[in-house]
C-alpha positions as CSV (number, residue, x, y, z in Angstrom):
1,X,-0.2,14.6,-2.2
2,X,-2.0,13.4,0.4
3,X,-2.9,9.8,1.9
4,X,-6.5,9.8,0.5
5,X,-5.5,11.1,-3.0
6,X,-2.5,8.5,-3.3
7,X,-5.2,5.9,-2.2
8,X,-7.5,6.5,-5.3
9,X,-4.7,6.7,-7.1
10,X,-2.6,4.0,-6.8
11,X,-6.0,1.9,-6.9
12,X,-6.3,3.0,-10.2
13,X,-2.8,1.8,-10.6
14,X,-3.6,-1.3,-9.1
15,X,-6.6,-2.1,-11.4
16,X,-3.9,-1.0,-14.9
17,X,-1.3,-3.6,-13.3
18,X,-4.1,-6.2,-11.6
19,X,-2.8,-9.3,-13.4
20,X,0.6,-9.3,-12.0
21,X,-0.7,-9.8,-8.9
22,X,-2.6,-12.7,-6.9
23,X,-6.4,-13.2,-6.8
24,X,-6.5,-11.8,-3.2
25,X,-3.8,-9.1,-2.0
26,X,-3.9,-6.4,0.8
27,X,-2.0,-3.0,0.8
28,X,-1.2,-0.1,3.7
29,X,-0.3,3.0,1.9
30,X,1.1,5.9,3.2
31,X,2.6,9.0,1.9
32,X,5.4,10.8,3.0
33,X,6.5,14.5,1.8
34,X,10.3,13.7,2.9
35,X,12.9,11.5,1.3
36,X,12.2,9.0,4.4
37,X,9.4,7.7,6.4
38,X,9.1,6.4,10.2
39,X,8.7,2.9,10.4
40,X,9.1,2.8,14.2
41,X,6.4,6.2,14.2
42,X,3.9,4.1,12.1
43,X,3.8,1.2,14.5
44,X,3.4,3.6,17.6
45,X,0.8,5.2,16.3
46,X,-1.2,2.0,14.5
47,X,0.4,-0.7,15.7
48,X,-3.0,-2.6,14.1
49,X,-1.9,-2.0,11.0
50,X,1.0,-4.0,10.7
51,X,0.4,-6.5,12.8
52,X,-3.2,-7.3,10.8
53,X,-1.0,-7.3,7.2
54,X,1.2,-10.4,9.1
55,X,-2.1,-12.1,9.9
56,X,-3.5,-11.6,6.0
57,X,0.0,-12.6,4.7
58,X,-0.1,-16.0,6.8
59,X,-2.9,-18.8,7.9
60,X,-4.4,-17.3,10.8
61,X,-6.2,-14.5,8.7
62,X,-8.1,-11.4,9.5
63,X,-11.7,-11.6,9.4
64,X,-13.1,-7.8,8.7
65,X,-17.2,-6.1,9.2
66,X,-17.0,-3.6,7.3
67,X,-18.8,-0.4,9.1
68,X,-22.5,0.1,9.2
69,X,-21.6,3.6,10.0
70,X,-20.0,4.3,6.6
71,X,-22.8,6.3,4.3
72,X,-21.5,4.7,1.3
73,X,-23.5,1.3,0.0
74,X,-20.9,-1.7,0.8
75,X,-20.0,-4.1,-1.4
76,X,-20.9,-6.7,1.3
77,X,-20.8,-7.0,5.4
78,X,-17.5,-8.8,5.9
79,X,-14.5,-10.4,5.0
80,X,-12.2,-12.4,5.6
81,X,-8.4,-12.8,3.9
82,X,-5.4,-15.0,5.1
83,X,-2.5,-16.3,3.1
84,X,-2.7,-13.4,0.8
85,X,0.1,-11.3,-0.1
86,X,0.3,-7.9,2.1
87,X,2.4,-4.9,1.6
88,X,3.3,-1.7,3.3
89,X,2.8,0.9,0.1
90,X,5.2,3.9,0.7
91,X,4.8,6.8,-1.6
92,X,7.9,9.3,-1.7
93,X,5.9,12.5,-3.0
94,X,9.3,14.6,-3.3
95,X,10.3,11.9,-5.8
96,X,7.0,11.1,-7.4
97,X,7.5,6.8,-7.0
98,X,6.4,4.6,-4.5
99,X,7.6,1.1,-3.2
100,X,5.5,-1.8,-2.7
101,X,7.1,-3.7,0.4
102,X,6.1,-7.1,1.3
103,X,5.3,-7.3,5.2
104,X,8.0,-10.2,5.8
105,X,10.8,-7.7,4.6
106,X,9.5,-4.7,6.1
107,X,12.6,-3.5,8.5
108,X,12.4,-4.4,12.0
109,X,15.3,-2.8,13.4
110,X,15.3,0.3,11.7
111,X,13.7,3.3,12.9
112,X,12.7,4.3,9.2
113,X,13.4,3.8,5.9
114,X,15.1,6.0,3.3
115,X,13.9,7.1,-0.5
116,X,17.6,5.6,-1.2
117,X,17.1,2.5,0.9
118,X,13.7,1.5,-0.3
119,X,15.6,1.9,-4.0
120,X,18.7,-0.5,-3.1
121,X,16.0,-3.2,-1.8
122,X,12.4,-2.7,-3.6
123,X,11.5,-1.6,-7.6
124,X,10.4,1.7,-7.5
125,X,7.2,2.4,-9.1
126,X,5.4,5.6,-10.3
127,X,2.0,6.6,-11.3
128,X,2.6,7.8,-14.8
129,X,0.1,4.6,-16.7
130,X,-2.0,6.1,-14.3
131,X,-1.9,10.2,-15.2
132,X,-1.2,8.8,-19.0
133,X,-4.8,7.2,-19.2
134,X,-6.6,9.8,-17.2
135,X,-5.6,12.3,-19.9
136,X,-5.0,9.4,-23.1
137,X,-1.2,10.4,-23.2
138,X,0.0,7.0,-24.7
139,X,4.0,6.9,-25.5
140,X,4.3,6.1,-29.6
């Protein structure tokens, strides 16, 4: 699976399992196809990324315009979010589960994270409400 399909589908996730979560909440998902994924790697490459999910997940914020550019009608111009929970979403696609890790316990010192690592420290997750509704599959 790739990033954009686990995107729309661990929204729809998100919207099945909304209510455990607080009004306002930000997410980075990524995907990887291994049994690990790069921490170190992700913050080369988008160093952005996690240091804007520290700035949601505290009091200084991230104010956000969303693009002109984009074809699609926005929902509004701008936004801005601060105190809000933030995680790093990693989906495992070899083992079909993902792990929702919250920005202040997202390794520092590690050069990447294991499938079995994330398991010993985060609840793993899958997608299954998700495929289950899609095709009204409901366990008796």
């Amino acid at each position: 699976m790739i990033e954009s399909q686990f995107q729309t589908k661990f929204m729809h996730w998100f919207l099945l399992h909304k209510h455990y979560y607080a009004d306002q909440v930000v997410f980075e998902p990524k995907v990887t196809k291994t049994g690990t994924f790069n921490i170190r790697q992700w913050r080369k490459k988008q160093p952005l990324q996690y240091v804007r999910l520290k700035d949601a997940a505290g009091p200084k914020g991230v104010f956000w315009k969303i693009s002109d550019a984009d074809i699609r009608v926005k929902p509004w111009d701008c936004f801005f979010m601060s105190n809000a929970p933030s995680y790093l979403v990693i989906w495992f696609d070899k083992y079909k589960e993902f792990f929702l890790i919250p920005v202040a316990e997202i390794p520092t010192r590690r050069i990447s994270v294991s499938y079995k690592y994330c398991k010993e420290h985060w609840e793993a997750f899958t997608l299954l409400p998700v495929i289950k509704k899609k095709y009204k599959i409901y366990e008796k």
